[in-house]
mmCIF file as Biopython writes it, N, C-alpha, C and O atoms, coordinates in Angstrom:
data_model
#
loop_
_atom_site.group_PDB
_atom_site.id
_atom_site.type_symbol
_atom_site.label_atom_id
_atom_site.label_alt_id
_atom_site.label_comp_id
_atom_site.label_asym_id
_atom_site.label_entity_id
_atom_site.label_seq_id
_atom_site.pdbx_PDB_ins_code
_atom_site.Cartn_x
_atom_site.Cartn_y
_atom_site.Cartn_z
_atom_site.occupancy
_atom_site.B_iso_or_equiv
_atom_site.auth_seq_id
_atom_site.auth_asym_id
_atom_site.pdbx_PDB_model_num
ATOM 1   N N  . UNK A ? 1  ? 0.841   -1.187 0.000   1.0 0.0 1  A 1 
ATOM 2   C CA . UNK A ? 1  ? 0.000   0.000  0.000   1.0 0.0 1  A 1 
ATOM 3   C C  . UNK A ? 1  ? 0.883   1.248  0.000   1.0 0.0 1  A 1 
ATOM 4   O O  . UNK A ? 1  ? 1.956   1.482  0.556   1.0 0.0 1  A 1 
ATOM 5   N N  . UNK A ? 2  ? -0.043  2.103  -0.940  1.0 0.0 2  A 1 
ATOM 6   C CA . UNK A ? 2  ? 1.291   3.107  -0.455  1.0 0.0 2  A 1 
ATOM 7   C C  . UNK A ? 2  ? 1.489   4.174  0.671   1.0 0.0 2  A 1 
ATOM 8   O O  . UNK A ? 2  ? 0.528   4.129  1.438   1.0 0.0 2  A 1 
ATOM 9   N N  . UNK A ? 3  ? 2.284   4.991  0.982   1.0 0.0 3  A 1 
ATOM 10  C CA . UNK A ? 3  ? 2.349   5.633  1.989   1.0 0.0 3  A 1 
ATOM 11  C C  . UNK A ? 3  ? 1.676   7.118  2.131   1.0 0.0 3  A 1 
ATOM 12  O O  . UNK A ? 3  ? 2.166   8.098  1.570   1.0 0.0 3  A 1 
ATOM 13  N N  . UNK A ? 4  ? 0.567   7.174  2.892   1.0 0.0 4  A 1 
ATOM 14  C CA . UNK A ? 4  ? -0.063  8.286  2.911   1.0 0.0 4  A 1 
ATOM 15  C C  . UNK A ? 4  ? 0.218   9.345  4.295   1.0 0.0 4  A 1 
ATOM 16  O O  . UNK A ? 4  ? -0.553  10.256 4.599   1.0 0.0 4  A 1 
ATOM 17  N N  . UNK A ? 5  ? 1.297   9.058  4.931   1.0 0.0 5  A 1 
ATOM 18  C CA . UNK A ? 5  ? 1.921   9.265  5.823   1.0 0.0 5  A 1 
ATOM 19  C C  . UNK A ? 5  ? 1.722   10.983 5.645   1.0 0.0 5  A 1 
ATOM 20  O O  . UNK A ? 5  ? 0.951   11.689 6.296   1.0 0.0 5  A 1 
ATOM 21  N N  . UNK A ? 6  ? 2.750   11.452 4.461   1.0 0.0 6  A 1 
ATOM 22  C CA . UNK A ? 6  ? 2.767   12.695 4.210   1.0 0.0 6  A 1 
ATOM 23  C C  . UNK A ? 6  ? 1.392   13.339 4.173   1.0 0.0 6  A 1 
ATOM 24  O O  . UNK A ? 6  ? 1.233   14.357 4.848   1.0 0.0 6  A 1 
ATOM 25  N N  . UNK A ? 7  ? 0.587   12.957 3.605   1.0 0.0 7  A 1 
ATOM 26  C CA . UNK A ? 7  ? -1.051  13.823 3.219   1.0 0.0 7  A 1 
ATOM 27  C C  . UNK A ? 7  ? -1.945  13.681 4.561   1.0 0.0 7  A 1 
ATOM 28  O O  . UNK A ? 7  ? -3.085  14.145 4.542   1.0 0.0 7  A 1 
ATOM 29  N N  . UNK A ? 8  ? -1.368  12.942 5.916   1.0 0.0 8  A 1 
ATOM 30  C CA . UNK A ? 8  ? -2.098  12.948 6.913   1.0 0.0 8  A 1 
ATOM 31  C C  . UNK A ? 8  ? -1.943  14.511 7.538   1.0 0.0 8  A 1 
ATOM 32  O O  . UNK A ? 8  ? -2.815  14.686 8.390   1.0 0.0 8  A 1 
ATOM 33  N N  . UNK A ? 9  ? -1.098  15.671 7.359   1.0 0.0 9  A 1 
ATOM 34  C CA . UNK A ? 9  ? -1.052  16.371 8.074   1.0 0.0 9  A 1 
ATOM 35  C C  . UNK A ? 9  ? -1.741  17.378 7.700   1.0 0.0 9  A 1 
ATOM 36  O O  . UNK A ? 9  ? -1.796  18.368 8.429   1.0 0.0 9  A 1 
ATOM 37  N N  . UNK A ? 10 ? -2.764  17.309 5.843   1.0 0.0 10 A 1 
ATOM 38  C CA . UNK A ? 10 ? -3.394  18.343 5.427   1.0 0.0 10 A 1 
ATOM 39  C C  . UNK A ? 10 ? -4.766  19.007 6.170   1.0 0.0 10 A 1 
ATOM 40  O O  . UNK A ? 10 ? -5.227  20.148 6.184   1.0 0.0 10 A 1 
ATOM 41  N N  . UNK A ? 11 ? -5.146  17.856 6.718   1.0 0.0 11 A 1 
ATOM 42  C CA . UNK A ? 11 ? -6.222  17.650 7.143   1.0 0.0 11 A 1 
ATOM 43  C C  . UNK A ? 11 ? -6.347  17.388 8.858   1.0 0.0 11 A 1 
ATOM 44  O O  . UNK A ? 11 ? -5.485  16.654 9.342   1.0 0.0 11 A 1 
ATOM 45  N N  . UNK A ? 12 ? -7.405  17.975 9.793   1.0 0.0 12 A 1 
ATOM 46  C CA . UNK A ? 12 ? -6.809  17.757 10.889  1.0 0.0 12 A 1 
ATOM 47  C C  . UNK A ? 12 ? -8.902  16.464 10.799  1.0 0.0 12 A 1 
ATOM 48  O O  . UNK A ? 12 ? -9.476  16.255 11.868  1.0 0.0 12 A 1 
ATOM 49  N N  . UNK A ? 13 ? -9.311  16.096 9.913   1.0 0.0 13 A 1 
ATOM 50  C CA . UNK A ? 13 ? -10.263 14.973 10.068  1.0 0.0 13 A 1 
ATOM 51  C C  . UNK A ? 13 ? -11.119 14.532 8.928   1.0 0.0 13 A 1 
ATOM 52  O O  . UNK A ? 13 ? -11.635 15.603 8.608   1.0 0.0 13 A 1 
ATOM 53  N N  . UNK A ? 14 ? -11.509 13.798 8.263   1.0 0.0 14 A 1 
ATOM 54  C CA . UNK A ? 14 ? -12.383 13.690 7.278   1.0 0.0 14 A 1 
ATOM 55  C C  . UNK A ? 14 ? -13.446 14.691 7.180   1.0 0.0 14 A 1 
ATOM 56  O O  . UNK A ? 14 ? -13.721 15.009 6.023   1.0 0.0 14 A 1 
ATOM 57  N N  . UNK A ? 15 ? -14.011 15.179 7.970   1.0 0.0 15 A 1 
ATOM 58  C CA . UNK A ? 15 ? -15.037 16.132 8.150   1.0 0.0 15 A 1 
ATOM 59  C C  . UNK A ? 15 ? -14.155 17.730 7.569   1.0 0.0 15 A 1 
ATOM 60  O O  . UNK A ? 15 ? -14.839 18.536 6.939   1.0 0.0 15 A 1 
ATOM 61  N N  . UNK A ? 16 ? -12.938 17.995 7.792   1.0 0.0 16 A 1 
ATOM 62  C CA . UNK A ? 16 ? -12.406 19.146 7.376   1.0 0.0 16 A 1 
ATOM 63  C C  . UNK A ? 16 ? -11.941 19.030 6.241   1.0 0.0 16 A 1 
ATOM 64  O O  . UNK A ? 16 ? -11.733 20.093 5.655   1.0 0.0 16 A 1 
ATOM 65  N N  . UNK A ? 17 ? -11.672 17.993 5.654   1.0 0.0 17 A 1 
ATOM 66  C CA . UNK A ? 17 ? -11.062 17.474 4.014   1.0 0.0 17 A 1 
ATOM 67  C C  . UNK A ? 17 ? -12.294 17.588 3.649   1.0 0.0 17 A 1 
ATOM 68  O O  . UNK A ? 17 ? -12.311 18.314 2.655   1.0 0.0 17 A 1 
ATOM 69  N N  . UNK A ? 18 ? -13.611 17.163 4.003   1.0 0.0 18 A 1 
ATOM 70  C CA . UNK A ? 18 ? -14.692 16.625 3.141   1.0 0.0 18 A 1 
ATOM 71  C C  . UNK A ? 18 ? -15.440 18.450 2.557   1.0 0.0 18 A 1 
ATOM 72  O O  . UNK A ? 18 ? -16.044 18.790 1.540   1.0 0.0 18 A 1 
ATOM 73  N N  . UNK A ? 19 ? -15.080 19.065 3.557   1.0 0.0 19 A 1 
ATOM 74  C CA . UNK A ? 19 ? -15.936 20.867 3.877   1.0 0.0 19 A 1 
ATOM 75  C C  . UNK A ? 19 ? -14.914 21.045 2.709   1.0 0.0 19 A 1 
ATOM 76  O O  . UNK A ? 19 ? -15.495 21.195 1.634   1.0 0.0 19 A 1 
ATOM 77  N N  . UNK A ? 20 ? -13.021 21.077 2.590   1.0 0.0 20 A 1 
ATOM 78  C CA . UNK A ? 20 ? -12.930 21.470 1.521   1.0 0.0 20 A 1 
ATOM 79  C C  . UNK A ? 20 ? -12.834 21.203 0.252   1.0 0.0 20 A 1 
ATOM 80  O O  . UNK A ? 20 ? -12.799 22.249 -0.396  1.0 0.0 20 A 1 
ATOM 81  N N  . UNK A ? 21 ? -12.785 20.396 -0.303  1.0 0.0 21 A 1 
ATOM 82  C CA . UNK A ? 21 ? -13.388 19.558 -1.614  1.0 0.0 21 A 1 
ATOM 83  C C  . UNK A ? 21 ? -14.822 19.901 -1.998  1.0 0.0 21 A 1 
ATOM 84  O O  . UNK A ? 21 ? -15.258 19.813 -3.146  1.0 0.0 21 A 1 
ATOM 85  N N  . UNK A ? 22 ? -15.603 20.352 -0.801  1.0 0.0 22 A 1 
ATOM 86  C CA . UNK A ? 22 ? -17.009 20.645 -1.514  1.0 0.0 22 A 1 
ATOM 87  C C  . UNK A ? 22 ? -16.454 22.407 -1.492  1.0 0.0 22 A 1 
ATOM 88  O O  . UNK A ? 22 ? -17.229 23.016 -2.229  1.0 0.0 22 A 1 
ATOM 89  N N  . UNK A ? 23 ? -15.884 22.930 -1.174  1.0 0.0 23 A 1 
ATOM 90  C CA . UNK A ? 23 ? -15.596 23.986 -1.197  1.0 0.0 23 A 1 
ATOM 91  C C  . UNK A ? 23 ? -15.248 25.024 -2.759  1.0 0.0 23 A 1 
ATOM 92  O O  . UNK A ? 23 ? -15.613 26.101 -3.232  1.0 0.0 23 A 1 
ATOM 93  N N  . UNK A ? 24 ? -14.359 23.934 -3.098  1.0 0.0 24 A 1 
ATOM 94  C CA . UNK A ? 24 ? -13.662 24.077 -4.040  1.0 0.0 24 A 1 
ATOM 95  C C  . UNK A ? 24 ? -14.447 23.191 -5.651  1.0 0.0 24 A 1 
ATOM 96  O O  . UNK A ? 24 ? -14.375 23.448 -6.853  1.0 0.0 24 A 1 
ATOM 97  N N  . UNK A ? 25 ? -15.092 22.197 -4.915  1.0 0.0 25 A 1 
ATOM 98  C CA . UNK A ? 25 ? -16.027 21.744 -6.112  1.0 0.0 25 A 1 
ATOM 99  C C  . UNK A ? 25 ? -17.138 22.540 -6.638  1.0 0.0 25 A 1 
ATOM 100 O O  . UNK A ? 25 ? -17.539 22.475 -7.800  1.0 0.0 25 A 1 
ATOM 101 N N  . UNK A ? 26 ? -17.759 23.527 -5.439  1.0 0.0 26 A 1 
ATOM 102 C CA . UNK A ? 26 ? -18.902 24.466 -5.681  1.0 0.0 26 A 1 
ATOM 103 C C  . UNK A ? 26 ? -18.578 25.697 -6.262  1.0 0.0 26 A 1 
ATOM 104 O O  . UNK A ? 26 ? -19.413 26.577 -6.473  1.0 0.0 26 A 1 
ATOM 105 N N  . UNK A ? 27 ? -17.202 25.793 -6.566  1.0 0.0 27 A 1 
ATOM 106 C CA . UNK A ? 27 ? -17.063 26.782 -7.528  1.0 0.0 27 A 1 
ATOM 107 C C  . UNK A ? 27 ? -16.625 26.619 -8.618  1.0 0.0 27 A 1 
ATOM 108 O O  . UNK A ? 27 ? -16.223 27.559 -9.305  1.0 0.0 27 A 1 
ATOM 109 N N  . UNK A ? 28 ? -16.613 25.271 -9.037  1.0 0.0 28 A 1 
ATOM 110 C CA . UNK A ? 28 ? -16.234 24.775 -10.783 1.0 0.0 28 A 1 
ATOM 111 C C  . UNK A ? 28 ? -17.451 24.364 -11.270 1.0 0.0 28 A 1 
ATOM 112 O O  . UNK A ? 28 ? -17.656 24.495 -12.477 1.0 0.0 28 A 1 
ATOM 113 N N  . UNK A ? 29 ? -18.352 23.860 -10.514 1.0 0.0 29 A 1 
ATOM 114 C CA . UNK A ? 29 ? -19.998 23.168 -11.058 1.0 0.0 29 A 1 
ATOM 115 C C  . UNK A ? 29 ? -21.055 23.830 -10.435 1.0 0.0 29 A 1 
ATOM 116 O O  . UNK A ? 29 ? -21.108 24.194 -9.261  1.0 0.0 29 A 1 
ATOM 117 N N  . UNK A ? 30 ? -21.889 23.958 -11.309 1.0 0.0 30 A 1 
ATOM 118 C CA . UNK A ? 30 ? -23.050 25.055 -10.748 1.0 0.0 30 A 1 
ATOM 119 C C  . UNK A ? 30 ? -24.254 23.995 -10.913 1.0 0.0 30 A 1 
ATOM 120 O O  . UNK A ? 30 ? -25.115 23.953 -11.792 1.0 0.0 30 A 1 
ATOM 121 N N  . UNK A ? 31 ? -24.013 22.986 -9.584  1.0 0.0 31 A 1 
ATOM 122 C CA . UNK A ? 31 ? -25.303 22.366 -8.997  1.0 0.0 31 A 1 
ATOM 123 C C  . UNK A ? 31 ? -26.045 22.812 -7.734  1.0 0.0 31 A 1 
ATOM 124 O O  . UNK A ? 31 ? -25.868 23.849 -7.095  1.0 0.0 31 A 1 
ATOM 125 N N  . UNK A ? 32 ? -26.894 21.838 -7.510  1.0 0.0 32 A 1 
ATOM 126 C CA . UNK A ? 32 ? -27.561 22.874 -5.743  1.0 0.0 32 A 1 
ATOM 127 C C  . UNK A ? 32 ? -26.749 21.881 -4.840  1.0 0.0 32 A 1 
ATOM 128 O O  . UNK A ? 32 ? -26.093 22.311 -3.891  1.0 0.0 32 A 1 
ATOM 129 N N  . UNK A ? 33 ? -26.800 20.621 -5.130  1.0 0.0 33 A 1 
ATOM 130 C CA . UNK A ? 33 ? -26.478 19.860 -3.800  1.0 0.0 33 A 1 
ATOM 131 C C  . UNK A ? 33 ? -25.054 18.896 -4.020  1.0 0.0 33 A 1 
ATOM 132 O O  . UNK A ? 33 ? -25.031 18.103 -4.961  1.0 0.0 33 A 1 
ATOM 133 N N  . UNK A ? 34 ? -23.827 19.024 -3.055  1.0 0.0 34 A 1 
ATOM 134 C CA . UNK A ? 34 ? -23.101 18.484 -3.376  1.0 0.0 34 A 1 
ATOM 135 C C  . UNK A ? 34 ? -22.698 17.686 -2.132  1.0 0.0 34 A 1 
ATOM 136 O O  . UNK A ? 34 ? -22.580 18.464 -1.186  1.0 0.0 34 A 1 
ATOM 137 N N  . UNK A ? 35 ? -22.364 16.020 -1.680  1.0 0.0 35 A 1 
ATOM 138 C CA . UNK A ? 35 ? -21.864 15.967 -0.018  1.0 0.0 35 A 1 
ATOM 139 C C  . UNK A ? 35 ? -21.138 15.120 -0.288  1.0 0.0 35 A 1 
ATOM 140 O O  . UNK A ? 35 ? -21.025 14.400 -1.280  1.0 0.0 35 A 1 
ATOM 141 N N  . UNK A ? 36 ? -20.545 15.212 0.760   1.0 0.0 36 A 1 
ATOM 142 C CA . UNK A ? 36 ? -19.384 13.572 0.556   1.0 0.0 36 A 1 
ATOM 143 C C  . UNK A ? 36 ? -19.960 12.803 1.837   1.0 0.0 36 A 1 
ATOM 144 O O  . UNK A ? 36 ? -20.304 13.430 2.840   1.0 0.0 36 A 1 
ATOM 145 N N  . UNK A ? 37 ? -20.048 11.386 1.744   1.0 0.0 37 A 1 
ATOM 146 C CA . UNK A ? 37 ? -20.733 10.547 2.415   1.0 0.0 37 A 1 
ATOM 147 C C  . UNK A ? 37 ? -19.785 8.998  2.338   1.0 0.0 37 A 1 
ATOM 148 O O  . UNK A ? 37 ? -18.957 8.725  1.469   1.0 0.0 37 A 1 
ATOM 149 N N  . UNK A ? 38 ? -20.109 8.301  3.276   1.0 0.0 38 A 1 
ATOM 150 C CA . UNK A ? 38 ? -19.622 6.900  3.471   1.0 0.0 38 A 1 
ATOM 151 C C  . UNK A ? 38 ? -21.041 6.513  3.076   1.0 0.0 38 A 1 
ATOM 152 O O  . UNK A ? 38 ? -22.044 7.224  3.028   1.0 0.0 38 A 1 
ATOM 153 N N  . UNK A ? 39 ? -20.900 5.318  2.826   1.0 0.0 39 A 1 
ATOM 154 C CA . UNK A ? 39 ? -21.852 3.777  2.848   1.0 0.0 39 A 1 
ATOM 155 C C  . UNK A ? 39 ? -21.515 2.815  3.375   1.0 0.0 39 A 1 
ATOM 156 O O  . UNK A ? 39 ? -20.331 2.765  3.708   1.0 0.0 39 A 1 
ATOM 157 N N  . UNK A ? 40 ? -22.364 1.695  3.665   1.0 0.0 40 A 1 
ATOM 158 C CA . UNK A ? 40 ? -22.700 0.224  4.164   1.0 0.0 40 A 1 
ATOM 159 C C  . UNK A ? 40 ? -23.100 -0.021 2.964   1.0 0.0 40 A 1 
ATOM 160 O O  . UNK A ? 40 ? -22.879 -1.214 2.755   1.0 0.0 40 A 1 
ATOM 161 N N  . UNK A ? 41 ? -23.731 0.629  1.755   1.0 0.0 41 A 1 
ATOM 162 C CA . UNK A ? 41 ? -24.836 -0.517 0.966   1.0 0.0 41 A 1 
ATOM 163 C C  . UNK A ? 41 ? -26.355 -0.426 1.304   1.0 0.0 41 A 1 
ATOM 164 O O  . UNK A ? 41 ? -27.291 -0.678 0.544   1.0 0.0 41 A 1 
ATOM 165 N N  . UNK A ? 42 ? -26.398 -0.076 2.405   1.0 0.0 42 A 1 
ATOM 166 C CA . UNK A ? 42 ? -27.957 0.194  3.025   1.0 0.0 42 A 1 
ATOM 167 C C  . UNK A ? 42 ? -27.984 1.626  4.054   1.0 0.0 42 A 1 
ATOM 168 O O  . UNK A ? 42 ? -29.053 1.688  4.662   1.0 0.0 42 A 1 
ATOM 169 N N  . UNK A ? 43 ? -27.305 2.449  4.278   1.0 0.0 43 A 1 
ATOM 170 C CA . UNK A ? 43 ? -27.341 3.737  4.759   1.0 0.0 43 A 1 
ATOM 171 C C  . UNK A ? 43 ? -26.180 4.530  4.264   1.0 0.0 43 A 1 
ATOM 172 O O  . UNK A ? 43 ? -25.164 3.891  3.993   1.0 0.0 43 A 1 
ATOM 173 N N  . UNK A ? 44 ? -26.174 5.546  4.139   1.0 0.0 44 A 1 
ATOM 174 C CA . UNK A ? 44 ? -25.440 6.405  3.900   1.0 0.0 44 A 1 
ATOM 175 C C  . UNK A ? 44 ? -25.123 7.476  4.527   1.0 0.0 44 A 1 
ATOM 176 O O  . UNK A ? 44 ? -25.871 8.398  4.203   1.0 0.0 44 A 1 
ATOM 177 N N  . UNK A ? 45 ? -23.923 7.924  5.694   1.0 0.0 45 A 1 
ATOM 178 C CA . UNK A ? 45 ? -23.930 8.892  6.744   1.0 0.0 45 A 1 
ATOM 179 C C  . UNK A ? 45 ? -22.999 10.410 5.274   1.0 0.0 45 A 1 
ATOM 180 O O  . UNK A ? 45 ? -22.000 10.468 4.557   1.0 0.0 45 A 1 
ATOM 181 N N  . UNK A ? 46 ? -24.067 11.186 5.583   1.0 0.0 46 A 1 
ATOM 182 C CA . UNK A ? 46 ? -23.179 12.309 5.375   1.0 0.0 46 A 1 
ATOM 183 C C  . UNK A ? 46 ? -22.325 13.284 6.248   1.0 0.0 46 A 1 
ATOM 184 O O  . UNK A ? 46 ? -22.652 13.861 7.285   1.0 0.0 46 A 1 
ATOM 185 N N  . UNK A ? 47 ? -21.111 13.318 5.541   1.0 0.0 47 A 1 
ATOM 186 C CA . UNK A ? 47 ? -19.902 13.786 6.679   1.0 0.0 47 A 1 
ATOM 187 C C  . UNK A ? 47 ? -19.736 15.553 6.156   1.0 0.0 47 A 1 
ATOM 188 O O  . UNK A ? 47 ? -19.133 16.360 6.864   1.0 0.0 47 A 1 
ATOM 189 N N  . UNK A ? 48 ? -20.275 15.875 5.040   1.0 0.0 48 A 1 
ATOM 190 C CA . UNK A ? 48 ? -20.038 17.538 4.835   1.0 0.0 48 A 1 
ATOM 191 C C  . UNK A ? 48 ? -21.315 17.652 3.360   1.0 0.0 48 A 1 
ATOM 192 O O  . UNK A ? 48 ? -21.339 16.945 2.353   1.0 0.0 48 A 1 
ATOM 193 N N  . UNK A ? 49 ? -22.036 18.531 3.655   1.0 0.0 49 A 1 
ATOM 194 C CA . UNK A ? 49 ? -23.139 18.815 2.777   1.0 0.0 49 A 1 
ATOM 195 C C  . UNK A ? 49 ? -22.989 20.737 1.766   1.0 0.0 49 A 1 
ATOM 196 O O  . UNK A ? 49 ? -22.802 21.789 2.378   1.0 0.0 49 A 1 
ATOM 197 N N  . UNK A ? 50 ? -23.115 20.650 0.480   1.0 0.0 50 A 1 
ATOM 198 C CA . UNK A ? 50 ? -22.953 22.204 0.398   1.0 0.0 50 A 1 
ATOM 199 C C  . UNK A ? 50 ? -24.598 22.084 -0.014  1.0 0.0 50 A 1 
ATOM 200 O O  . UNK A ? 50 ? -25.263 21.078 -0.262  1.0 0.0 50 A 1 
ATOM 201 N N  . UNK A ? 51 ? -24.939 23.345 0.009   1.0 0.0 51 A 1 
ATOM 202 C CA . UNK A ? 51 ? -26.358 23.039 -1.106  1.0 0.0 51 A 1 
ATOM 203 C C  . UNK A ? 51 ? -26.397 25.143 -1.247  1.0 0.0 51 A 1 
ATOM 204 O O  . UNK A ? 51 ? -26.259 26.094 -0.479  1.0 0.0 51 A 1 
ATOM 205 N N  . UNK A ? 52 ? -26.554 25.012 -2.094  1.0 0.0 52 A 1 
ATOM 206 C CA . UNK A ? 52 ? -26.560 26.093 -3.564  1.0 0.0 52 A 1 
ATOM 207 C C  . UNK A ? 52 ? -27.721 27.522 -2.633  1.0 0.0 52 A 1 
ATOM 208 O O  . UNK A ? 52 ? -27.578 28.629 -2.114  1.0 0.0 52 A 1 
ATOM 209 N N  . UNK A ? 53 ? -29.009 26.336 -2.969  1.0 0.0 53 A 1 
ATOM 210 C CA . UNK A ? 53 ? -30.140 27.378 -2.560  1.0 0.0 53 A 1 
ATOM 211 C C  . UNK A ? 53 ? -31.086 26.538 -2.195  1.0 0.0 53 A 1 
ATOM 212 O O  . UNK A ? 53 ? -32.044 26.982 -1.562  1.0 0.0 53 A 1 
ATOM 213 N N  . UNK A ? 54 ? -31.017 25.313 -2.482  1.0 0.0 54 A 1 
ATOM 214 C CA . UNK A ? 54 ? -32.416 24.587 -2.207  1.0 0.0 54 A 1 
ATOM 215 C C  . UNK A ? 54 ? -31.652 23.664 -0.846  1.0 0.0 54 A 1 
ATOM 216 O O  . UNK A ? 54 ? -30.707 22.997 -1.268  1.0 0.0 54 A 1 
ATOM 217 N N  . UNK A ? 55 ? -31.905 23.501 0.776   1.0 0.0 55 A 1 
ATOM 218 C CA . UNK A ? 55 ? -31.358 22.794 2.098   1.0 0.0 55 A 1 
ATOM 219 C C  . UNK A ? 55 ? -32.315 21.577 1.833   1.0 0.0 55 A 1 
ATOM 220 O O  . UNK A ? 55 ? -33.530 21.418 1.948   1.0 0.0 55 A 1 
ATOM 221 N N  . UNK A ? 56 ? -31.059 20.625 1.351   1.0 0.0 56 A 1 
ATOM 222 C CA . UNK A ? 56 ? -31.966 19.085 1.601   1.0 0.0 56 A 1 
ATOM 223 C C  . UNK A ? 56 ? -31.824 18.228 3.032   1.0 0.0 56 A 1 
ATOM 224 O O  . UNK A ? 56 ? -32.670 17.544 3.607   1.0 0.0 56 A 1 
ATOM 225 N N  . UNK A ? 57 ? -30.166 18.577 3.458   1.0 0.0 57 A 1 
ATOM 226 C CA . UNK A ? 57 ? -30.000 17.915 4.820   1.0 0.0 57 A 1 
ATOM 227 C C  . UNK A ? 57 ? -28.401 18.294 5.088   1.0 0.0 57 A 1 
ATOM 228 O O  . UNK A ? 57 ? -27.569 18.886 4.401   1.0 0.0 57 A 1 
ATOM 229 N N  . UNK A ? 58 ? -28.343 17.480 6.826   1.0 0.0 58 A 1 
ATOM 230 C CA . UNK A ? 58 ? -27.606 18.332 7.112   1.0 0.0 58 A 1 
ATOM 231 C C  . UNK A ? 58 ? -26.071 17.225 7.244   1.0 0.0 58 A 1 
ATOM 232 O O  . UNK A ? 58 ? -25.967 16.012 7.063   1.0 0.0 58 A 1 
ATOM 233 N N  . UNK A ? 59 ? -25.297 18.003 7.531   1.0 0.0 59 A 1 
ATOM 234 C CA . UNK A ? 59 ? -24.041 16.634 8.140   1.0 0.0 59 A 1 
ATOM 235 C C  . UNK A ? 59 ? -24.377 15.902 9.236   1.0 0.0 59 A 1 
ATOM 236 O O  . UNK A ? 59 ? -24.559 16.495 10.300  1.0 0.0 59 A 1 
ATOM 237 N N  . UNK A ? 60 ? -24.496 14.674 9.167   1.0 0.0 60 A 1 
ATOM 238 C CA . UNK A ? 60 ? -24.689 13.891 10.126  1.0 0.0 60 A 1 
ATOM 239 C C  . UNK A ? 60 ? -25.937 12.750 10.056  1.0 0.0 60 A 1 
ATOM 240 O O  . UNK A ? 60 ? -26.385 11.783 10.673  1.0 0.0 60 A 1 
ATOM 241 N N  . UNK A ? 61 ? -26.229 13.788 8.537   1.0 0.0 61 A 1 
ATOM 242 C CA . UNK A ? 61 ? -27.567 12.690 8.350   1.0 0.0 61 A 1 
ATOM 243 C C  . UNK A ? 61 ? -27.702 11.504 7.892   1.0 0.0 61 A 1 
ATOM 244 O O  . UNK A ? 61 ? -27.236 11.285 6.774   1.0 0.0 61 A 1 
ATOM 245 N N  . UNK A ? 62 ? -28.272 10.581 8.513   1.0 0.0 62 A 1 
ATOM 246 C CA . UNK A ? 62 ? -27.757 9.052  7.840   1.0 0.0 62 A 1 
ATOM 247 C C  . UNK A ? 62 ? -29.486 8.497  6.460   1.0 0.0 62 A 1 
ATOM 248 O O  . UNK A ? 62 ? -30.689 8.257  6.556   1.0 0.0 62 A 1 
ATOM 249 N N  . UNK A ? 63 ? -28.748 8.551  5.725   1.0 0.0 63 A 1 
ATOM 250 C CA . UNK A ? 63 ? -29.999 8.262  4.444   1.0 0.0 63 A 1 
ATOM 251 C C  . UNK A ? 63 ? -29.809 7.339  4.018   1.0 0.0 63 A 1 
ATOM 252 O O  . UNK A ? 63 ? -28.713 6.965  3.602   1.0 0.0 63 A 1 
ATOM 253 N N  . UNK A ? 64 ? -30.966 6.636  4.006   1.0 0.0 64 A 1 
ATOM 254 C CA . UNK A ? 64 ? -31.257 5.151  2.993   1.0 0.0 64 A 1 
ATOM 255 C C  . UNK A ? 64 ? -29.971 5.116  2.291   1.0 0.0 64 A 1 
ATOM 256 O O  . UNK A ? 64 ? -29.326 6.161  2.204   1.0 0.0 64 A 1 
ATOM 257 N N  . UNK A ? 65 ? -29.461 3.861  1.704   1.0 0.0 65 A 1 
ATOM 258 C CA . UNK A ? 65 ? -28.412 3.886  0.894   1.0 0.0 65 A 1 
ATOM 259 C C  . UNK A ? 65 ? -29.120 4.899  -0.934  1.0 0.0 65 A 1 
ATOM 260 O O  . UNK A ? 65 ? -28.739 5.906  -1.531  1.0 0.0 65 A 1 
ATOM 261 N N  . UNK A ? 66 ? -30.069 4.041  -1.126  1.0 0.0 66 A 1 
ATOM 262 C CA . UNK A ? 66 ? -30.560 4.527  -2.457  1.0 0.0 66 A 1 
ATOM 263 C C  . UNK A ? 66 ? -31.388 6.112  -2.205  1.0 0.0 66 A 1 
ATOM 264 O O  . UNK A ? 66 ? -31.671 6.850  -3.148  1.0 0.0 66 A 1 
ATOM 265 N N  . UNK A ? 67 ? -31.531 6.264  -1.525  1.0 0.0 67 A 1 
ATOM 266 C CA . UNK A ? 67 ? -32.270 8.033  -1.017  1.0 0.0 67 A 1 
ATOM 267 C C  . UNK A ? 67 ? -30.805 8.937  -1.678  1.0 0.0 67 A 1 
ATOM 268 O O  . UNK A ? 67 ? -30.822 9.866  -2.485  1.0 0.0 67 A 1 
ATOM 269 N N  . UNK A ? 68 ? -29.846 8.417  -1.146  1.0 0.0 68 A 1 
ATOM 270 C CA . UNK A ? 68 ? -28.992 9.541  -1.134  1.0 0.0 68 A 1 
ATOM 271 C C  . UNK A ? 68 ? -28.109 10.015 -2.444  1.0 0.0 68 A 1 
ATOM 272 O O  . UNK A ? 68 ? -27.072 10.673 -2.534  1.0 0.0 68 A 1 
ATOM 273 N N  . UNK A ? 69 ? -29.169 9.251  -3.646  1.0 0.0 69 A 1 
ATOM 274 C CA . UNK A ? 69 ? -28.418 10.004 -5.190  1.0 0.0 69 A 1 
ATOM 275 C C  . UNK A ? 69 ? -29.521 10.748 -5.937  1.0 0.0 69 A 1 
ATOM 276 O O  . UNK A ? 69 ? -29.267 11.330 -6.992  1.0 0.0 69 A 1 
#
């Protein structure tokens, strides 16, 4: 595997990597809703949510696996 040793110090948690990637994604694509989320296959926890103009949900929310595309 390789060593991700170095890129551990960009970030002080998934939740602060996840805020900036949507950060930086919401100003190249002009959608309303963008989040980064884990899965099981059957729920889906969201860890950072942007949304444009239309609030679908918040961080922390855990959605059906299939709800959440």
């Amino acid at each position: 595997m390789e060593n991700l040793q170095p890129f551990q110090s960009f970030f002080k948690s998934i939740k602060e990597a996840a805020d900036h990637i949507l950060a930086v994604i919401s100003q190249q694509i002009d959608v309303n809703t963008f989040c980064v989320a884990s899965n099981d296959r059957n729920t889906s926890l969201i860890f950072s949510a942007f949304h444009r103009e239309h609030h679908l949900f918040d961080p922390g929310t855990s959605l059906e696996f299939m709800d959440a595309y």
